[in-house]
C-alpha positions in Angstrom: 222.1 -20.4 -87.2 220.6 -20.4 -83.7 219.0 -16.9 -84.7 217.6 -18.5 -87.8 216.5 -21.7 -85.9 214.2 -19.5 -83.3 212.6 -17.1 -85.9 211.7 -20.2 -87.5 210.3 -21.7 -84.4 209.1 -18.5 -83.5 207.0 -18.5 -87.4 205.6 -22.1 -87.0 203.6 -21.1 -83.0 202.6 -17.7 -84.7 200.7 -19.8 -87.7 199.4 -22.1 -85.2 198.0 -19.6 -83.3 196.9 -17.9 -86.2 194.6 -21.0 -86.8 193.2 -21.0 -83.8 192.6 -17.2 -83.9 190.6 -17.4 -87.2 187.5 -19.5 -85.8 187.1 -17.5 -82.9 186.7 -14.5 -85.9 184.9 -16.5 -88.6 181.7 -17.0 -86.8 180.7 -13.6 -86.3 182.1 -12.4 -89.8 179.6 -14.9 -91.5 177.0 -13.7 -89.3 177.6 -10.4 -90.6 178.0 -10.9 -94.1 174.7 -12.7 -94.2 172.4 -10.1 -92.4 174.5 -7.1 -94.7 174.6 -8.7 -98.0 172.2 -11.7 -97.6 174.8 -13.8 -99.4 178.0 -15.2 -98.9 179.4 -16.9 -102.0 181.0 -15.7 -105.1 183.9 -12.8 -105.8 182.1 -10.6 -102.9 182.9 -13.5 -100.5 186.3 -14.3 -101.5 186.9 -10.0 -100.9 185.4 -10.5 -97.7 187.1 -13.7 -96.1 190.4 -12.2 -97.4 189.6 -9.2 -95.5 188.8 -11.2 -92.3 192.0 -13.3 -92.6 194.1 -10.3 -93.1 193.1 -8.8 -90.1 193.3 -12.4 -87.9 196.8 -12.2 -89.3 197.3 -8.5 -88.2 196.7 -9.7 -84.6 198.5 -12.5 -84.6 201.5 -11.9 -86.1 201.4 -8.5 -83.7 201.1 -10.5 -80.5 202.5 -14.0 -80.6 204.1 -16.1 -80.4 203.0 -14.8 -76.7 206.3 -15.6 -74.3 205.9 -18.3 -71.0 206.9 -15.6 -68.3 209.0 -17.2 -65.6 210.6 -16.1 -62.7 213.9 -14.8 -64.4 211.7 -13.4 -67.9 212.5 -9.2 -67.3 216.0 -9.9 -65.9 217.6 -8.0 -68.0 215.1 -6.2 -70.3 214.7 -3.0 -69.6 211.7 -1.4 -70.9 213.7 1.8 -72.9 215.6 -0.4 -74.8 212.1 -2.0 -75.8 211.7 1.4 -77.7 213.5 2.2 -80.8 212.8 6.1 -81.3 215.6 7.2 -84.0 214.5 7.4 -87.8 216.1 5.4 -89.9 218.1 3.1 -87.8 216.9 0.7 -89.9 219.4 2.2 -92.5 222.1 1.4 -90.6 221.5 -2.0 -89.9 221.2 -2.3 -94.1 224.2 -0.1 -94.5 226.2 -2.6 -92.0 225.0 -5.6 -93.8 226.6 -4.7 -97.5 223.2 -3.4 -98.6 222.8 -7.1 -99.2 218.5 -7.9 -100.3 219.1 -11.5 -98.3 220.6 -9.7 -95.3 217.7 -9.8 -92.2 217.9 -5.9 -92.0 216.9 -5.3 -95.3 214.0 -8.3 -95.3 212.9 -6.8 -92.2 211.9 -3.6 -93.4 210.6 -5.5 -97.0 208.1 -7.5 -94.4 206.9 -4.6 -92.9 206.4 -2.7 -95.8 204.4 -6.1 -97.4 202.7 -6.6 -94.1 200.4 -3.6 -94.8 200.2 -3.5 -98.5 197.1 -5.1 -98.3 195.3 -3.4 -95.7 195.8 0.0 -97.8 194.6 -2.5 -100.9 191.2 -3.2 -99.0 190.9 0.1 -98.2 191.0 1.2 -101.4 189.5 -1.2 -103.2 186.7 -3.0 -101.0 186.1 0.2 -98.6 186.5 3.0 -101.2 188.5 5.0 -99.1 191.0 7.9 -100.3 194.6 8.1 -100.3 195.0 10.5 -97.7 191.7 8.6 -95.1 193.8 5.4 -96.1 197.4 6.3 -95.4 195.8 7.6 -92.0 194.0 4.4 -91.1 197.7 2.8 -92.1 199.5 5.2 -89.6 197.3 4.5 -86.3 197.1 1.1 -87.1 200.7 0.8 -87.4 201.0 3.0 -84.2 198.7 0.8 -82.4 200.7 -2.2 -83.1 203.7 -0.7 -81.5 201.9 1.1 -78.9 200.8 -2.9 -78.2 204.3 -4.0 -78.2 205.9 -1.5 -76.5 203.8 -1.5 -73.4 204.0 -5.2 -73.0 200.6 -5.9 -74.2 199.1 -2.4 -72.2 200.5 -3.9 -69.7 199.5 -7.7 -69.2 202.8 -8.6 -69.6 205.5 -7.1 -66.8 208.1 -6.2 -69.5 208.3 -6.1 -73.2 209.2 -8.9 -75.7 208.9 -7.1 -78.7 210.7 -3.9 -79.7 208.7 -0.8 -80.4 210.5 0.8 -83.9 209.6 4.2 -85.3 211.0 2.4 -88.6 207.8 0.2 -88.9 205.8 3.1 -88.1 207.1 4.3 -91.7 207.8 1.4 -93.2 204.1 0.0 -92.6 202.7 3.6 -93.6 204.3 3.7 -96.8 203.1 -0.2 -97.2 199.6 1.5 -96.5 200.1 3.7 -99.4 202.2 1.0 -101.6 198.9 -0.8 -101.3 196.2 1.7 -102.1 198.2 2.8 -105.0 198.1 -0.9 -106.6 194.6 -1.2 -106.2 194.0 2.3 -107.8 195.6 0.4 -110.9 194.7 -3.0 -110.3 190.9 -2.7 -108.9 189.4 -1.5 -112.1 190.0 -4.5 -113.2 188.4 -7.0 -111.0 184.9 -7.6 -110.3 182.9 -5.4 -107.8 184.0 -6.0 -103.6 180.7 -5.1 -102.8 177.6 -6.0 -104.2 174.3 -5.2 -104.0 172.7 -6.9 -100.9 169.6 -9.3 -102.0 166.8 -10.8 -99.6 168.2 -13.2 -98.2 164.9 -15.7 -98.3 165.8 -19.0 -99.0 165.4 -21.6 -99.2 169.0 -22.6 -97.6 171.2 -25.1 -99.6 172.7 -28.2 -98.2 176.0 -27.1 -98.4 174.9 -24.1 -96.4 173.3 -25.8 -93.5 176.2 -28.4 -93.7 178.3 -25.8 -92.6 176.1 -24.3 -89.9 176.0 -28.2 -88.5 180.2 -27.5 -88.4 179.9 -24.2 -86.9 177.8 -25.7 -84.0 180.4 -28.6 -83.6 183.2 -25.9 -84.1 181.5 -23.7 -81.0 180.9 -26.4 -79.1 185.1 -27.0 -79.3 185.9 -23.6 -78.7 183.3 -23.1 -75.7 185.5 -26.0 -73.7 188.5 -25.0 -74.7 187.5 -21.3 -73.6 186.3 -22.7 -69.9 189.8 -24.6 -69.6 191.5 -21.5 -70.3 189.7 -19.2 -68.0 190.4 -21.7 -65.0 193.6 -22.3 -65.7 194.4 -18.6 -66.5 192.9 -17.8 -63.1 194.4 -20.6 -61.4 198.2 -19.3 -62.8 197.3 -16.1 -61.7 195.9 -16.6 -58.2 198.2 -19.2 -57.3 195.0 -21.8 -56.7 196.9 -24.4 -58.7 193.6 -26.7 -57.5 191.9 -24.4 -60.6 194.7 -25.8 -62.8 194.1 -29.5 -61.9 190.4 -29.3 -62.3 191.0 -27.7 -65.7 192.7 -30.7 -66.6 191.1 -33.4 -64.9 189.1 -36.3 -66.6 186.1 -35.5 -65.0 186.1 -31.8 -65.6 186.4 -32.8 -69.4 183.3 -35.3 -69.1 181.5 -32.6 -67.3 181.9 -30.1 -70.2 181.7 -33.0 -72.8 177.8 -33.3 -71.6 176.7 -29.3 -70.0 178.3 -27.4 -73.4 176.4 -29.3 -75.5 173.1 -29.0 -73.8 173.6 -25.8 -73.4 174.1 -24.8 -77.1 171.7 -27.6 -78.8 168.9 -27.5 -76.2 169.1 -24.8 -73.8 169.8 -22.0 -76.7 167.5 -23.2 -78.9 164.5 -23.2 -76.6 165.1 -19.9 -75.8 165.6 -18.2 -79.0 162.2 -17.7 -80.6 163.7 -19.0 -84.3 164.6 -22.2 -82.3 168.4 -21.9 -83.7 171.8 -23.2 -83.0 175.1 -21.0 -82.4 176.0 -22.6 -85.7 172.4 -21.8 -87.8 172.9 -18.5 -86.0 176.0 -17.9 -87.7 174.5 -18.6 -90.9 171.2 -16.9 -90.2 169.6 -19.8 -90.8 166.2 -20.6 -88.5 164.2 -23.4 -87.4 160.1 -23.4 -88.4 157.3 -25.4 -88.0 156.6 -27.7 -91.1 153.0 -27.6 -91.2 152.6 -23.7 -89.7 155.3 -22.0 -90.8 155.7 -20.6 -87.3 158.0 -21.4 -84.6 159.2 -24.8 -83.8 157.5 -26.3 -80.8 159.9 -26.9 -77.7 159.4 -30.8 -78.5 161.1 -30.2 -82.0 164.2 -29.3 -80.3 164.1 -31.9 -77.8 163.9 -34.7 -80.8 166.8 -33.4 -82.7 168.5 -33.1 -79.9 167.9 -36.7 -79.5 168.1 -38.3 -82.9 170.7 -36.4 -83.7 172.6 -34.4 -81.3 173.1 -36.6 -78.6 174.6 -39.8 -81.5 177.0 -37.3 -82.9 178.5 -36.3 -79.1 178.3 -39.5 -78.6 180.3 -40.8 -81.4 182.3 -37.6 -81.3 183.5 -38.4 -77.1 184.8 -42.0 -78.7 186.8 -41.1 -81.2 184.5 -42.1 -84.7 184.9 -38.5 -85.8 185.0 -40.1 -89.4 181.4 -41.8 -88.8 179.4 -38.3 -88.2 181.1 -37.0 -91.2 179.9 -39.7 -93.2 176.9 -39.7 -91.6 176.7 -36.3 -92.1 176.8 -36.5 -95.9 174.2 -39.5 -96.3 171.8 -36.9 -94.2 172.7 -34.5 -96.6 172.4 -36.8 -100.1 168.7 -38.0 -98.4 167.6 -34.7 -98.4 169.2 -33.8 -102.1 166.6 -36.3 -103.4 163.9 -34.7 -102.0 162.0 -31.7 -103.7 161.6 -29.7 -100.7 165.7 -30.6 -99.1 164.1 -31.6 -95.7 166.5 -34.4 -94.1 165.6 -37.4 -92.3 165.9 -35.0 -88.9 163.6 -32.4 -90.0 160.9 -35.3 -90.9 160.9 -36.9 -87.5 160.6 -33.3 -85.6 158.4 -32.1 -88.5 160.6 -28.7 -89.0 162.3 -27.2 -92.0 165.2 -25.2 -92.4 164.8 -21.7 -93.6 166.5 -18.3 -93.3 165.7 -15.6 -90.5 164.9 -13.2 -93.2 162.1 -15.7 -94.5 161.0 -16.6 -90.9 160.7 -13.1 -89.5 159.3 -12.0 -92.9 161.5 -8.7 -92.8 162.8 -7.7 -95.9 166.7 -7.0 -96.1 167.9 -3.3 -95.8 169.8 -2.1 -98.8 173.0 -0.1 -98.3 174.9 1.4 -100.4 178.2 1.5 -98.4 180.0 0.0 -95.5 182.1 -3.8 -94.6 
């Protein structure tokens, strides 16, 4: 029961961690999506999230739940016995157990074979690779995985945690091939993966540059959270434990509360020649000049940074997270009523939204192939 009790506990940190691995990934796979394809929405864009989920999931469920090392954490472990180099140990263990399906030796090597059923389904499928290219690409992933275990994170950690097994070598190979198989019978039946990229020239919808406006708030998050990290990571490491208090400190927390911000809204802004956020960015969206077309004047950036920016942090730092959401949407519903979709912000610093593609006036580049 114990056993049970910390694989469970051991599950709920890795999803947790999961969660917070995704948005550090999502960003940069939207990015990507829209200067490939132009698009992000329909059948292509459900392939393509999956894809980017599966492989936050790979990582995670590779690395943590990532152990608290403490002054007694090797005693005892001895790095051979972190290796498991005989084939088909995993047999035994089954063999022991009755040959029961509920018995943990035989879901083990069921999770492991599952685990990589649909990376070889992706390859197959969505990257149009062969059997032979994707049982490969199965193999050194696998390998890499327990290369990563069994050197204690390449060495970041002073001892293994988890065991290195030449079973999940096979077992996640032959999940590889499990999966490309059931996409060689199942793919010709759903819709295209990949699909044709289009110019992507706008104009943006709402809902769009609603979730730009989240990406930026969702950056802004992981920017402070990243700074706390670093110090206190460098703090635990050094043995400066004043790094550590500052990391947690009121005032440290105010600090980043106003400089992250600035930074990302204002600072970033006025020195990208499309005049836009981490979040528009993301969502290669740009910033132009009402009247001109051309590129925002710095004063634009100053006035959304004022009329709209600075209320949200604001709001945000007390605690009325609810109120910028529903302010959020009203901005949104004004500019639904208008022909042209610019909000109340836009107005008042006389921009419009648009895409990069339509503000740099560079067409899209078709390709045939590729993520």
């Amino acid at each position: 029961m114990a056993a049970v009790s910390v694989r469970l506990s051991e599950s709920i940190i890795t999803l947790v961690l999961f969660a917070l691995l995704v948005p550090v990934a999502v960003l940069p796979w939207v990015h990507w999506q829209y200067r490939r394809r132009g698009r992000l929405r329909g059948w292509s864009a459900v392939v393509a999230a999956a894809s980017a989920l599966y492989g936050c999931a790979l990582v995670a469920f590779t690395l943590f739940p990532l152990p608290v090392v403490t002054d007694g954490f090797c005693t005892g472990r001895s790095p051979r016995a972190y290796w498991q180099p005989r084939p088909f140990a995993s047999l035994d263990d089954i063999a022991a157990a009755g040959y029961s399906p509920t018995s943990p030796a035989f879901l083990q090597v069921a999770l492991n074979v599952a685990l990589f059923v649909p990376l070889g389904f992706l390859l197959c499928y969505r990257f149009r690779r062969g059997a032979v290219v994707a049982t490969a690409i199965g193999l050194l992933v696998s390998l890499a995985v327990e290369t990563t275990q069994g050197t204690a994170v390449f060495g970041l950690y002073p001892c293994p945690y988890r065991v290195a097994d030449v079973d999940d070598l096979m077992t996640n190979t032959a999940g590889t091939l499990a999966g490309w198989l059931l996409a060689r019978w199942v793919g010709r039946l759903l819709p295209a993966a990949v699909p044709e990229p289009v110019a992507d020239t706008g104009p943006p919808g709402l809902v769009r540059r609603g979730l730009a406006f989240a990406g930026d708030l969702l950056t802004l998050s992981l920017a402070q959270f990243a700074c706390r990290v670093v110090l206190v990571l460098v703090g635990e490491g050094t043995g400066t434990s004043g790094l550590t208090r500052l990391a947690v400190s009121d005032w440290f927390s105010a600090a980043l509360g106003v400089l992250v911000p600035v930074i990302a809204t204002v600072v970033v802004p006025l020195l990208r020649a499309d005049r836009a956020t981490p979040g528009q960015v993301a969502f290669n969206l740009a910033l132009a000049d009402a009247r001109t077309g051309g590129t925002a004047p710095a004063r634009a950036v100053l006035l959304r940074f004022a009329f709209w920016w600075l209320p949200v942090l604001l709001l945000i730092s007390a605690g009325h997270g609810g109120i910028v959401f529903f302010a959020a949407v009203v901005v949104g519903l004004a500019a639904r009523s208008r022909a042209d979709r610019r909000s109340l912000l836009g107005l008042i610093s006389t921009t419009t939204t648009t895409t990069r593609v339509e503000r740099s006036g560079q067409p899209l580049k078709s390709t045939a192939t590729g993520p």
